[in-house]
PQR file with spaces between the fields and no chain letter, atoms N, CA, C, O and H, PARSE charges and radii, in Angstrom:
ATOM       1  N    UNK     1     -38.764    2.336   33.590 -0.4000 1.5000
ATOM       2  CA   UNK     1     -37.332    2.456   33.680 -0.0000 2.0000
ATOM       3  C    UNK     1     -36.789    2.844   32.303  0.5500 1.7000
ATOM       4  O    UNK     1     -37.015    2.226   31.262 -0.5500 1.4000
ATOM       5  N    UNK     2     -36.050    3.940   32.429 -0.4000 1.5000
ATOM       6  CA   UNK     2     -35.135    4.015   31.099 -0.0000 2.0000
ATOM       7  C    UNK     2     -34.257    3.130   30.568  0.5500 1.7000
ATOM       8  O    UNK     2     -33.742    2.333   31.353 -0.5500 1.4000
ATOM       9  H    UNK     2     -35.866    4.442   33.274  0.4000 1.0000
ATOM      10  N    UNK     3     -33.982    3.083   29.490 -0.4000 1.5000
ATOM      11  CA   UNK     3     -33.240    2.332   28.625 -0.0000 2.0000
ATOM      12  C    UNK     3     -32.226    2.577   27.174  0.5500 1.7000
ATOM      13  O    UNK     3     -32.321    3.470   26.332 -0.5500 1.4000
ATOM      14  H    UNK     3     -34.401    3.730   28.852  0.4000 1.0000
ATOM      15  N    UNK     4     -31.232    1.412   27.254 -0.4000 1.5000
ATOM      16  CA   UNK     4     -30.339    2.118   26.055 -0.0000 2.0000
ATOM      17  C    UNK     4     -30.545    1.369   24.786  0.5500 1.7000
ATOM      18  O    UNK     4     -31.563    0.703   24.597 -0.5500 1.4000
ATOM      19  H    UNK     4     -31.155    0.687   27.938  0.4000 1.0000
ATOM      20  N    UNK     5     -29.728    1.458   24.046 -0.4000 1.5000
ATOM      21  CA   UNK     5     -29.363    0.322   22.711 -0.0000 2.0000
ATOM      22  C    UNK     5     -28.004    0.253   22.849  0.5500 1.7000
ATOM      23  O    UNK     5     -27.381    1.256   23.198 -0.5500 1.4000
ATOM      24  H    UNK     5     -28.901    1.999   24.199  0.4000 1.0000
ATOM      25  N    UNK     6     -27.607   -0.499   22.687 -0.4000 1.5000
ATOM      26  CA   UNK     6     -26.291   -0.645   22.470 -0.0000 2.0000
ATOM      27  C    UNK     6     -26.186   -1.808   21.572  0.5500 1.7000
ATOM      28  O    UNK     6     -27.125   -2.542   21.882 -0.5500 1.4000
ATOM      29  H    UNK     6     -28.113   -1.313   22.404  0.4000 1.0000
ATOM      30  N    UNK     7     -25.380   -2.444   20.428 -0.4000 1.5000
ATOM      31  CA   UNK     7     -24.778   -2.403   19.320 -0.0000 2.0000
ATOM      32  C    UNK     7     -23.624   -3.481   19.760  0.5500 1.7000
ATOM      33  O    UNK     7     -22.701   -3.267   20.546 -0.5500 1.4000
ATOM      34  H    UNK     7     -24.618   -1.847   20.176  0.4000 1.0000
ATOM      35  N    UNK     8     -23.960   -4.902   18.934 -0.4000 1.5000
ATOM      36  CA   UNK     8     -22.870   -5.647   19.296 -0.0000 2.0000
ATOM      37  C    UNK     8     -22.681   -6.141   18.153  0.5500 1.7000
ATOM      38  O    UNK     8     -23.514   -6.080   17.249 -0.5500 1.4000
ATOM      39  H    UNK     8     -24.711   -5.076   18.296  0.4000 1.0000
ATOM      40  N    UNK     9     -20.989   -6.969   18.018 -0.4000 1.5000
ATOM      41  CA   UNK     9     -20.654   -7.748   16.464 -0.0000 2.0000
ATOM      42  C    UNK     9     -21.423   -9.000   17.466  0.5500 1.7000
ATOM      43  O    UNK     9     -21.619   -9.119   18.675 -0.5500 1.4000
ATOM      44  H    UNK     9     -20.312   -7.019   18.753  0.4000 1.0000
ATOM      45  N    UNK    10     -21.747   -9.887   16.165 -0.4000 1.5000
ATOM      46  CA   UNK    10     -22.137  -10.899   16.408 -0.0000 2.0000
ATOM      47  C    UNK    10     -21.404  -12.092   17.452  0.5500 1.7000
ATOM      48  O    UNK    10     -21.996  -12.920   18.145 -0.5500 1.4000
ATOM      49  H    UNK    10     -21.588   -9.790   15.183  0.4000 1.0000
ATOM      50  N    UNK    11     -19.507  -11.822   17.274 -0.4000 1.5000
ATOM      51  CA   UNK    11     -19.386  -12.417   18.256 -0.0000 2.0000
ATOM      52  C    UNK    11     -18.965  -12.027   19.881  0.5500 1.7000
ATOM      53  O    UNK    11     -18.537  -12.759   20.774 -0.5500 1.4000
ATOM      54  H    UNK    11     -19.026  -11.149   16.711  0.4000 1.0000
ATOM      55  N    UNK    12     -19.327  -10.293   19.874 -0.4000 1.5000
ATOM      56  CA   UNK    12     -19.652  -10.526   21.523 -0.0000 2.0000
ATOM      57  C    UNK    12     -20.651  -10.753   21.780  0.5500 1.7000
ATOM      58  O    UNK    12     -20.994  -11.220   22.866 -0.5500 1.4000
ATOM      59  H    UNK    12     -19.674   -9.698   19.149  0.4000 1.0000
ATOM      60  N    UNK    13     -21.573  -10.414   20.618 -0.4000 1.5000
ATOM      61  CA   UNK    13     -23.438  -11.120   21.157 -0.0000 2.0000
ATOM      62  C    UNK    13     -23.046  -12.482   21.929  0.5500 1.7000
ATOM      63  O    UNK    13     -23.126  -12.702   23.138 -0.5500 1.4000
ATOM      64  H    UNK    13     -21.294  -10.034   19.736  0.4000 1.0000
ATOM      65  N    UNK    14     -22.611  -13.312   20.926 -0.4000 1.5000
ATOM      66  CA   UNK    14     -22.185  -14.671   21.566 -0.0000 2.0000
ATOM      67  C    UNK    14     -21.397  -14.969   22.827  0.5500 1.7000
ATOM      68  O    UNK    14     -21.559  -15.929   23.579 -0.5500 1.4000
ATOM      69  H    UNK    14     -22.546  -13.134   19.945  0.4000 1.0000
ATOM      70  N    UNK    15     -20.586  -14.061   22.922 -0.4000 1.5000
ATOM      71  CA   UNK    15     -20.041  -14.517   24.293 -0.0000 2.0000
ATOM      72  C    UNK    15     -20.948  -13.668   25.453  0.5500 1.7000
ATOM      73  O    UNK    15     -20.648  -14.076   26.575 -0.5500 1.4000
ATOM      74  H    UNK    15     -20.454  -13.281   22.311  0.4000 1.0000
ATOM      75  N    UNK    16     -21.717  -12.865   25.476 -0.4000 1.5000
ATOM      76  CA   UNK    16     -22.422  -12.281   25.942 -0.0000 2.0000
ATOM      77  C    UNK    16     -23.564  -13.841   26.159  0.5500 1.7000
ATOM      78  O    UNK    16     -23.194  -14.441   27.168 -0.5500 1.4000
ATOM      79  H    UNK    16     -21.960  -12.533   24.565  0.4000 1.0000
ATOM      80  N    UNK    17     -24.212  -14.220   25.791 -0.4000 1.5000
ATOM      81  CA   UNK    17     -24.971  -15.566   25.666 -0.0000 2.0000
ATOM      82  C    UNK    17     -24.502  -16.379   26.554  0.5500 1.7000
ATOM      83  O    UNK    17     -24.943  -16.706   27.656 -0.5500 1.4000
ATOM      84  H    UNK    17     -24.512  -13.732   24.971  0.4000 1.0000
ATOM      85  N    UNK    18     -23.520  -16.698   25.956 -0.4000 1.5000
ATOM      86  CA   UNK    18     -22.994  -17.852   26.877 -0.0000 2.0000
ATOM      87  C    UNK    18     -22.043  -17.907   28.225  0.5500 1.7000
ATOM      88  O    UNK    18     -21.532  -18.826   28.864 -0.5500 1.4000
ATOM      89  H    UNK    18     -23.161  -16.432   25.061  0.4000 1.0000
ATOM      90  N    UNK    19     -22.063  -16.212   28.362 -0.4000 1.5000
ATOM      91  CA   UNK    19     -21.731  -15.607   29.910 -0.0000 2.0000
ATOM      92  C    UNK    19     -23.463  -15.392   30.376  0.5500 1.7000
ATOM      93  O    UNK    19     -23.736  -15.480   31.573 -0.5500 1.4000
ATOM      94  H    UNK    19     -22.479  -15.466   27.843  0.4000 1.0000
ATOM      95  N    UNK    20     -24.196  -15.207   29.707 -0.4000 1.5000
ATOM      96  CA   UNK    20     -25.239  -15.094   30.639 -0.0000 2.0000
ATOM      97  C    UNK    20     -26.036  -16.468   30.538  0.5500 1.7000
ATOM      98  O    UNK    20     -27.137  -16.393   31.082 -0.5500 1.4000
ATOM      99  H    UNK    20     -23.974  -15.135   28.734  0.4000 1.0000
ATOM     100  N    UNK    21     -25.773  -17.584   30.027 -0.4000 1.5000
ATOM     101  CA   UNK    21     -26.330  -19.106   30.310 -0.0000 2.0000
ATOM     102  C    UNK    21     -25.496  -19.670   31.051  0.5500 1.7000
ATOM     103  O    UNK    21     -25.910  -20.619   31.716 -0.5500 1.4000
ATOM     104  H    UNK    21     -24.878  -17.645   29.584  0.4000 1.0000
ATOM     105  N    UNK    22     -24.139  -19.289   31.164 -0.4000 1.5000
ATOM     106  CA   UNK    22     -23.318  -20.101   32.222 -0.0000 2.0000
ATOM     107  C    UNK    22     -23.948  -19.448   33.529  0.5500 1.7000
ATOM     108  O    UNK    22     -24.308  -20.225   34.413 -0.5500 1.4000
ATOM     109  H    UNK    22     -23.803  -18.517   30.624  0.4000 1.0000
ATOM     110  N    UNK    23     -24.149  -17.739   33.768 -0.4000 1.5000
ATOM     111  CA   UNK    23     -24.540  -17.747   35.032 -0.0000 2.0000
ATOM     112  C    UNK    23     -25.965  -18.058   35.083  0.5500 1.7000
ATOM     113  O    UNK    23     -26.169  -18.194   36.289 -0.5500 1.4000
ATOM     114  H    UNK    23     -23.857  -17.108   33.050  0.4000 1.0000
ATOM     115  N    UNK    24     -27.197  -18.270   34.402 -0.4000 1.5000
ATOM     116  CA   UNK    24     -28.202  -18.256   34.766 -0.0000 2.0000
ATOM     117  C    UNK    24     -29.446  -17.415   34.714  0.5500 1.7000
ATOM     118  O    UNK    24     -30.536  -17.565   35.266 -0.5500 1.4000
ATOM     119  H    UNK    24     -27.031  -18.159   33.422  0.4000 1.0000
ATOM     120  N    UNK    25     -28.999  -16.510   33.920 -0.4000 1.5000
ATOM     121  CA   UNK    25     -29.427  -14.905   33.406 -0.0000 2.0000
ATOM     122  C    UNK    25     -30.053  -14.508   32.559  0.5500 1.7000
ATOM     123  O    UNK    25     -30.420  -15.357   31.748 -0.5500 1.4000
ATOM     124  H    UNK    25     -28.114  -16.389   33.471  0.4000 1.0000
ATOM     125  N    UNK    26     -30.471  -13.104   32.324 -0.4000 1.5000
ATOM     126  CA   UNK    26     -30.984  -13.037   31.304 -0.0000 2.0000
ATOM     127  C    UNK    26     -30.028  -12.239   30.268  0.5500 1.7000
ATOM     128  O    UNK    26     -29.379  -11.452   30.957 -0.5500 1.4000
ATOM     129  H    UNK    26     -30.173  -12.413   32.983  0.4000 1.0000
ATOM     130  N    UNK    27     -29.692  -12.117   29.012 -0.4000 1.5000
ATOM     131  CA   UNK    27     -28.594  -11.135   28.676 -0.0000 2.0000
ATOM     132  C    UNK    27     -28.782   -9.391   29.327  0.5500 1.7000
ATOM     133  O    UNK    27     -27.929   -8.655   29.824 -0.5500 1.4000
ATOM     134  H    UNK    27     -30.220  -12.757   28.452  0.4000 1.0000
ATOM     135  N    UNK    28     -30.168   -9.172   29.083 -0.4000 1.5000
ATOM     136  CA   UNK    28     -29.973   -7.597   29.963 -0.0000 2.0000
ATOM     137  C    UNK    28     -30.002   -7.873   31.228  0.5500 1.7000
ATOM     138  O    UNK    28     -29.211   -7.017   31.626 -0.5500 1.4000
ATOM     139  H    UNK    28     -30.861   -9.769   28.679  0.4000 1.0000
ATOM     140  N    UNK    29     -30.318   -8.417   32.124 -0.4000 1.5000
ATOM     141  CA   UNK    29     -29.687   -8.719   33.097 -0.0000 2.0000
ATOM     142  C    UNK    29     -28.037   -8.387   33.509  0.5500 1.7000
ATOM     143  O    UNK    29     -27.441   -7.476   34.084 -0.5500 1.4000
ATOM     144  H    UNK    29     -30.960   -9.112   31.801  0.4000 1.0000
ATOM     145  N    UNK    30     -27.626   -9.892   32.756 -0.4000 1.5000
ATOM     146  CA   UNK    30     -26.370   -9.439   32.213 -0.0000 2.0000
ATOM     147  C    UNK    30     -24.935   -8.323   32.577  0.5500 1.7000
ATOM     148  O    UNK    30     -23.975   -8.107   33.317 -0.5500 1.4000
ATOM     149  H    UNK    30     -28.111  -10.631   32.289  0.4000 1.0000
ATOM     150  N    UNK    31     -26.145   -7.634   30.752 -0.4000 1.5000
ATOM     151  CA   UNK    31     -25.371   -6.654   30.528 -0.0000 2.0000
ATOM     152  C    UNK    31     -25.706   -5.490   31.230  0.5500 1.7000
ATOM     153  O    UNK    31     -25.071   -4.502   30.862 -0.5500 1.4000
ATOM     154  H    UNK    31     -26.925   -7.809   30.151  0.4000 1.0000
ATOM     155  N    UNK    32     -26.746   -5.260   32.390 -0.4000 1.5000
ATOM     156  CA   UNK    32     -27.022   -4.550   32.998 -0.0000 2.0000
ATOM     157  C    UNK    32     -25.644   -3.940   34.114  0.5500 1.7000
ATOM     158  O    UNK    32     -24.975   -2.925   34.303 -0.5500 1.4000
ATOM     159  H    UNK    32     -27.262   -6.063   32.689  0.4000 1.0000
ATOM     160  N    UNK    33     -25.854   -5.775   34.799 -0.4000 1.5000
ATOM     161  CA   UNK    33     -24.645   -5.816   35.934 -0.0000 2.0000
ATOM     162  C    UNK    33     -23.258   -5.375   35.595  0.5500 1.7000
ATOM     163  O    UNK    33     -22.632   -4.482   36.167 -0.5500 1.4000
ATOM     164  H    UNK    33     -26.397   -6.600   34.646  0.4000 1.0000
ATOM     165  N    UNK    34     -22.925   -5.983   34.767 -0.4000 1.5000
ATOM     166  CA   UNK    34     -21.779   -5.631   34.207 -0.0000 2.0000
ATOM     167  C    UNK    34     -21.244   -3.912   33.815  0.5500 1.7000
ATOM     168  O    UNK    34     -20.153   -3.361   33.963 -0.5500 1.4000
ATOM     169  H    UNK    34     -23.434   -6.708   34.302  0.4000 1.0000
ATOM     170  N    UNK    35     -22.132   -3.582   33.443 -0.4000 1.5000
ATOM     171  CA   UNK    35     -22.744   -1.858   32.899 -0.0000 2.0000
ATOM     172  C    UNK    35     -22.179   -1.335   34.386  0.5500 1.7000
ATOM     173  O    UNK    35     -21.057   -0.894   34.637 -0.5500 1.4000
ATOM     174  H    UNK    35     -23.018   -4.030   33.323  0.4000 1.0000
ATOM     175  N    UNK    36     -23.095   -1.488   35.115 -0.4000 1.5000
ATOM     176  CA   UNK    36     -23.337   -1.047   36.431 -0.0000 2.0000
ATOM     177  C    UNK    36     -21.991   -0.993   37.327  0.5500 1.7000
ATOM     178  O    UNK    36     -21.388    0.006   37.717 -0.5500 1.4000
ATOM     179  H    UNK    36     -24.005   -1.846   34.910  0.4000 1.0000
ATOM     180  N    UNK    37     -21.684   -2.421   37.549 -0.4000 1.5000
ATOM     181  CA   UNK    37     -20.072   -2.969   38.158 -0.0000 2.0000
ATOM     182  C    UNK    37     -18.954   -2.195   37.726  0.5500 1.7000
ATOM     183  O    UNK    37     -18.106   -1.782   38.517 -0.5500 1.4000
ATOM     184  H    UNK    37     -22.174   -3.233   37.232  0.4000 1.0000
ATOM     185  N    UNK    38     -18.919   -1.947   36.272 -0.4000 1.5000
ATOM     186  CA   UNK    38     -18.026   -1.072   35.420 -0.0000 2.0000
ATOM     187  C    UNK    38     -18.033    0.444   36.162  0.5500 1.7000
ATOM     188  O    UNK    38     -17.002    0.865   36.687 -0.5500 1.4000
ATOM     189  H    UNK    38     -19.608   -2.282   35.630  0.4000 1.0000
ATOM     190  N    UNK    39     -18.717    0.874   36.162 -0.4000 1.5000
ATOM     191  CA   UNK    39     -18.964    2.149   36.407 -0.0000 2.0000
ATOM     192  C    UNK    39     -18.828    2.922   37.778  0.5500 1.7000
ATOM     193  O    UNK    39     -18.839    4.114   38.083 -0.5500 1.4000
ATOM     194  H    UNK    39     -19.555    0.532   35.736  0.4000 1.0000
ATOM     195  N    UNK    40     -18.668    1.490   38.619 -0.4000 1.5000
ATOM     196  CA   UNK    40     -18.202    1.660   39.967 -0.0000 2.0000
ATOM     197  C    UNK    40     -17.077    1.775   40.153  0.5500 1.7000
ATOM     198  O    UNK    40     -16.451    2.781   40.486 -0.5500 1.4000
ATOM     199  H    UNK    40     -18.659    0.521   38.371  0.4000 1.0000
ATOM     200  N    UNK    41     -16.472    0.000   39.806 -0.4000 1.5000
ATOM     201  CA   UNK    41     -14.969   -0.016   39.571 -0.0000 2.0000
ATOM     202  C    UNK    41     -14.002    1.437   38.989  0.5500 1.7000
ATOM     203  O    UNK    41     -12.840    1.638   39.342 -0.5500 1.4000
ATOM     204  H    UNK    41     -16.981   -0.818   39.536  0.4000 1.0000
ATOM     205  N    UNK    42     -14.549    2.069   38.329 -0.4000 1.5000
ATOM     206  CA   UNK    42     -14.000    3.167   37.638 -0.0000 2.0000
ATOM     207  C    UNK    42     -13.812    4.103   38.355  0.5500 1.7000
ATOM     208  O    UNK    42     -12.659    4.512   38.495 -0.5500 1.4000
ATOM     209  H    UNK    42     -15.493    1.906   38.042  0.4000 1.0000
ATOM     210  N    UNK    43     -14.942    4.753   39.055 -0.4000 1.5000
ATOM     211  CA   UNK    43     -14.870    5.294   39.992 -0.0000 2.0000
ATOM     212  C    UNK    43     -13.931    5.519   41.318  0.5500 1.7000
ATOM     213  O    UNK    43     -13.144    6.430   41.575 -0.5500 1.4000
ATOM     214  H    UNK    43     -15.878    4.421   38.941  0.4000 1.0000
ATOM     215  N    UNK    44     -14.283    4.413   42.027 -0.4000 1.5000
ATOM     216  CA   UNK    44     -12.959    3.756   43.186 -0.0000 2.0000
ATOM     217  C    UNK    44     -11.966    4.266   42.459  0.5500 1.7000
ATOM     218  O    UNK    44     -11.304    5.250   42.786 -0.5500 1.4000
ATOM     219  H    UNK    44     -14.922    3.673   41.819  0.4000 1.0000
ATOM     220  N    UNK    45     -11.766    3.322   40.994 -0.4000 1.5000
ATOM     221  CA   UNK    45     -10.279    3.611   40.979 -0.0000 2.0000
ATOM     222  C    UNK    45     -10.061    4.993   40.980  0.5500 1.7000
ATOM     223  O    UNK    45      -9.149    5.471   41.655 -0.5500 1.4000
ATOM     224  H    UNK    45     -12.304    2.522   40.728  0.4000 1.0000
ATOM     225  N    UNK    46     -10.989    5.862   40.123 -0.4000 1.5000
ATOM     226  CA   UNK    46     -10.219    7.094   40.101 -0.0000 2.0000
ATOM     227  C    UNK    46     -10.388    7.827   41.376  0.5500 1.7000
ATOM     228  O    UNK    46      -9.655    8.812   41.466 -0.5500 1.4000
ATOM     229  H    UNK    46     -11.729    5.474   39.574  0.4000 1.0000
ATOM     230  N    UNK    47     -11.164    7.602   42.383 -0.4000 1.5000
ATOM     231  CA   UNK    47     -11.066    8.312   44.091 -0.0000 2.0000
ATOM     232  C    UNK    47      -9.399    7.857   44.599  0.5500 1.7000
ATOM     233  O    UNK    47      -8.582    8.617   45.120 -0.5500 1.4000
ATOM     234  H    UNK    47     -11.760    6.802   42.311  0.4000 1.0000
ATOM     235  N    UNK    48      -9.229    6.571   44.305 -0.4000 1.5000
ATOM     236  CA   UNK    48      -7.874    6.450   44.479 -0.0000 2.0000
ATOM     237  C    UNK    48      -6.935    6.451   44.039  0.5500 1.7000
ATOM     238  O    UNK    48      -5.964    5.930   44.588 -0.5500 1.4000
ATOM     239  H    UNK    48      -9.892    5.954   43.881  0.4000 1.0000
ATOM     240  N    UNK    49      -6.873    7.193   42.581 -0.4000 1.5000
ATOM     241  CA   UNK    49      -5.663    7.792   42.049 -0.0000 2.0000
ATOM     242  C    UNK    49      -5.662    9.090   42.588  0.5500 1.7000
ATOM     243  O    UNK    49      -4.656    9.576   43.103 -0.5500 1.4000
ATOM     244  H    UNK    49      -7.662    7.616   42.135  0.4000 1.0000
ATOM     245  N    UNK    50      -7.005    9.822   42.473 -0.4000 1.5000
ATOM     246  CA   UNK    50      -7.031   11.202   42.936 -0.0000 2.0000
ATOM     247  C    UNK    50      -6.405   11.245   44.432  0.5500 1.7000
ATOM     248  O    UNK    50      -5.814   12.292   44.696 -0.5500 1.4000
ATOM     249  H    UNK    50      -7.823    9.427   42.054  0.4000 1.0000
ATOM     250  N    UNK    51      -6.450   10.270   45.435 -0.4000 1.5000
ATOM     251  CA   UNK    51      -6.340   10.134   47.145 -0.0000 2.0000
ATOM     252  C    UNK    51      -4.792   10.257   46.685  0.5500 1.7000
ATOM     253  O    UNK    51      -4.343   11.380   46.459 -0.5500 1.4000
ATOM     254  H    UNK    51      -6.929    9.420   45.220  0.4000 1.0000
ATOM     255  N    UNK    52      -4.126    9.324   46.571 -0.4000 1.5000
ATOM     256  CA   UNK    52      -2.451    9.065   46.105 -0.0000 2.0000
ATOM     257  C    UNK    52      -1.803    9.694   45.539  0.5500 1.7000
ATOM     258  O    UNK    52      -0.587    9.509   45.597 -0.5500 1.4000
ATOM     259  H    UNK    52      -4.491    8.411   46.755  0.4000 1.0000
ATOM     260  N    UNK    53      -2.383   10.762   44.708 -0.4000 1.5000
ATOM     261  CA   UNK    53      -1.501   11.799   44.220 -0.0000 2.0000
ATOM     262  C    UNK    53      -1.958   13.283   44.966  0.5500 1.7000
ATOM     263  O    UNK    53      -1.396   14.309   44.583 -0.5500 1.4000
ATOM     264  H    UNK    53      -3.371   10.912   44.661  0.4000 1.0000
ATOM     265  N    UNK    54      -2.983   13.352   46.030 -0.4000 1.5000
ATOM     266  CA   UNK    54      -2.895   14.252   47.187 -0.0000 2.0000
ATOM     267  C    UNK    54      -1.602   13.787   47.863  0.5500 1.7000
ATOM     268  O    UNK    54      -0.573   14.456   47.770 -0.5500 1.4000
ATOM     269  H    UNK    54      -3.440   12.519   46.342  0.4000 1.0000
ATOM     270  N    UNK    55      -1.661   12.600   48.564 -0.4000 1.5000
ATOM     271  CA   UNK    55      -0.504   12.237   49.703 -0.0000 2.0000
ATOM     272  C    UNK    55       0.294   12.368   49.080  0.5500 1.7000
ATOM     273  O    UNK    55       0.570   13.531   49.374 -0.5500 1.4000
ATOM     274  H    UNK    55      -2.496   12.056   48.639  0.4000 1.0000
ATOM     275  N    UNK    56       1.288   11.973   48.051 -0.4000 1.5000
ATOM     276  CA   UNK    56       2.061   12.561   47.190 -0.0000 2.0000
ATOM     277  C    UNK    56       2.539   14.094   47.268  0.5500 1.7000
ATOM     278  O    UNK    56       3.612   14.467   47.743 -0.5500 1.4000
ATOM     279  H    UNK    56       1.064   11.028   47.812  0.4000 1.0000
ATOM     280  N    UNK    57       1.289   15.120   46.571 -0.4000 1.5000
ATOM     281  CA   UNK    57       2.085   15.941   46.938 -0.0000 2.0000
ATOM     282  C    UNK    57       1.818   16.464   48.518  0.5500 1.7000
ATOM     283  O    UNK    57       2.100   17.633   48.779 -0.5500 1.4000
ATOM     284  H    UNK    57       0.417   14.818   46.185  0.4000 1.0000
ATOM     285  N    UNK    58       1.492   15.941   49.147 -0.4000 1.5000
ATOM     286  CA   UNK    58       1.680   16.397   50.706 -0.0000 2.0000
ATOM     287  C    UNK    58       3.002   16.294   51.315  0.5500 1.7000
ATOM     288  O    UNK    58       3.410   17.140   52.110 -0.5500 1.4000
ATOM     289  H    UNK    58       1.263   14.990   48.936  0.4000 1.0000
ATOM     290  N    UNK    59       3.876   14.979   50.854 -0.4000 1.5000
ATOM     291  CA   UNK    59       5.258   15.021   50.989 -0.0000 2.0000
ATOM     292  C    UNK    59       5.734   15.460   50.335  0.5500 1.7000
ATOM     293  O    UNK    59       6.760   15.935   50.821 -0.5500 1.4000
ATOM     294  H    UNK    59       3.545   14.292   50.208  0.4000 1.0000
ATOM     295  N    UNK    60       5.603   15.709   49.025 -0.4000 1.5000
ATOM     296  CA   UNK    60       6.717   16.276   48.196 -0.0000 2.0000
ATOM     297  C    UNK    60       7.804   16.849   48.535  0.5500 1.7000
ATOM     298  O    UNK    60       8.894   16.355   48.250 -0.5500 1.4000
ATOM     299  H    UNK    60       4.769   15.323   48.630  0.4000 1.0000
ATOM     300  N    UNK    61       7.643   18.254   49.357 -0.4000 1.5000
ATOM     301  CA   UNK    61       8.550   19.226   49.807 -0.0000 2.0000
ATOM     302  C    UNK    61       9.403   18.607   50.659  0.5500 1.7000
ATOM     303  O    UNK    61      10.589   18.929   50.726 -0.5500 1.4000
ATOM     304  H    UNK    61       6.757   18.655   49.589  0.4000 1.0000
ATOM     305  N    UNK    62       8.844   17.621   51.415 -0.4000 1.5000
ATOM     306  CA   UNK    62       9.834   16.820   52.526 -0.0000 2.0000
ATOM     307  C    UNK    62      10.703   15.697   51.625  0.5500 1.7000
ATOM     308  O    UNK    62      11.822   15.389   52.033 -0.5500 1.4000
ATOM     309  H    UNK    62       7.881   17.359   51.361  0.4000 1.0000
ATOM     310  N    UNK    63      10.206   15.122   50.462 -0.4000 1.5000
ATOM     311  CA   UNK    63      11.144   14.038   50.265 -0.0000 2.0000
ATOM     312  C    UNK    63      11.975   14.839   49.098  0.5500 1.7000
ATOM     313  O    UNK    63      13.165   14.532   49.022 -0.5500 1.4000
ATOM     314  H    UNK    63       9.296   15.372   50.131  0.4000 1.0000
ATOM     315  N    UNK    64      11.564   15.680   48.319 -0.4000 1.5000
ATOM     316  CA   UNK    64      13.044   16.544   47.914 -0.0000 2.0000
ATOM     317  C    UNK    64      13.489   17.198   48.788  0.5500 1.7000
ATOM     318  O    UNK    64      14.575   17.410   48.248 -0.5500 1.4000
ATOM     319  H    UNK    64      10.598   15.929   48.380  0.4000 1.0000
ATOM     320  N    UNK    65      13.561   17.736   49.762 -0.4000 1.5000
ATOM     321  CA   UNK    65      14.314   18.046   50.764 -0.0000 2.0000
ATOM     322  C    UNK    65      15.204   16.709   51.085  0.5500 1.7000
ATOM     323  O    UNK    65      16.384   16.968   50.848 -0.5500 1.4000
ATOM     324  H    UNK    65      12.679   17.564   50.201  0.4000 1.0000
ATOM     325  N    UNK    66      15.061   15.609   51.461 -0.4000 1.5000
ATOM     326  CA   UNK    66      15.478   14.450   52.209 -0.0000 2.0000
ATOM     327  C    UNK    66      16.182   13.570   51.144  0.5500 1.7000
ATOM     328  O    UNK    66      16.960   12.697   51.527 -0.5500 1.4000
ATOM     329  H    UNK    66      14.103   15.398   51.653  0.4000 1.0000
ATOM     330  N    UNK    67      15.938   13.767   49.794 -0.4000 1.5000
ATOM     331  CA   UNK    67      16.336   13.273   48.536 -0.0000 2.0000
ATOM     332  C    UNK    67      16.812   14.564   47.174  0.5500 1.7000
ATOM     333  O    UNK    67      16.324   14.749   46.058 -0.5500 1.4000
ATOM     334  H    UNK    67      15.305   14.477   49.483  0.4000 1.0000
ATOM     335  N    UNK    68      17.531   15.003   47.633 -0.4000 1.5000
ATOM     336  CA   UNK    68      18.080   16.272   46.497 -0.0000 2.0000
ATOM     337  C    UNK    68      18.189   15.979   45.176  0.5500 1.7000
ATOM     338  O    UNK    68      18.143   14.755   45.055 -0.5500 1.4000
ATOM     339  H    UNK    68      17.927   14.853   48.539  0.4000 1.0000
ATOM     340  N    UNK    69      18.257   16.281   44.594 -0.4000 1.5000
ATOM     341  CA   UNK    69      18.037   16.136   42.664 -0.0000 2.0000
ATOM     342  C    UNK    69      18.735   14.760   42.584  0.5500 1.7000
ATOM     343  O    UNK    69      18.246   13.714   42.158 -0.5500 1.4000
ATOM     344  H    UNK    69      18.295   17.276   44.692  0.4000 1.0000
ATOM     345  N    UNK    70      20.338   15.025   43.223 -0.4000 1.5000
ATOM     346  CA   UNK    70      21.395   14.021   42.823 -0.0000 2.0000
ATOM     347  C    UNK    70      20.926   12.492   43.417  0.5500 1.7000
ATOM     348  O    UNK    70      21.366   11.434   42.967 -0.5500 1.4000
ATOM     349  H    UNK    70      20.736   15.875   43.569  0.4000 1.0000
ATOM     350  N    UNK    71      20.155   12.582   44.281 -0.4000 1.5000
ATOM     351  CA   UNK    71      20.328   11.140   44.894 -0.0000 2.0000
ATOM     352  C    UNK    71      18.888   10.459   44.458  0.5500 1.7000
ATOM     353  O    UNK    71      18.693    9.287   44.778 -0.5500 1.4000
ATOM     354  H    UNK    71      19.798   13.442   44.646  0.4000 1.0000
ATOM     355  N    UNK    72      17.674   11.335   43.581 -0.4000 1.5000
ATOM     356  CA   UNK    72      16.677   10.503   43.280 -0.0000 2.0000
ATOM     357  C    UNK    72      16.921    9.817   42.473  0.5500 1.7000
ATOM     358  O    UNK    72      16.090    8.992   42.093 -0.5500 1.4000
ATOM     359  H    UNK    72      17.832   12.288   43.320  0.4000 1.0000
């Protein structure tokens, strides 16, 4: 399996530690999940900014029509 380095101050090492002894873990473990989870979350979100500003402009033309300059 490939692998990175990544580079910590000493005190996220530490909270890194003691997030992975409170759950039971190993730190790459860890910082694996977390890595991983991140990268999803990010995702979603941006499928659903990209989804919401389609529907957006799908009405557009109808709600300035229905809302003219003066009344937005």
């Amino acid at each position: 399996m490939l692998g990175i380095t990544i580079e910590f101050t000493e005190e996220e090492l530490a909270e890194l530690r003691a997030e992975a002894k409170e759950r039971g873990v190993a730190i790459k473990r860890l910082a694996h999940d977390i890595l991983a989870e991140d990268v999803v979350r990010r995702r979603l979100k941006q499928r659903f900014v990209e989804g919401a500003v389609q529907y957006a402009l799908e009405y557009k033309a109808e709600f300035e029509q229905e809302f003219p300059e003066g009344l937005r």
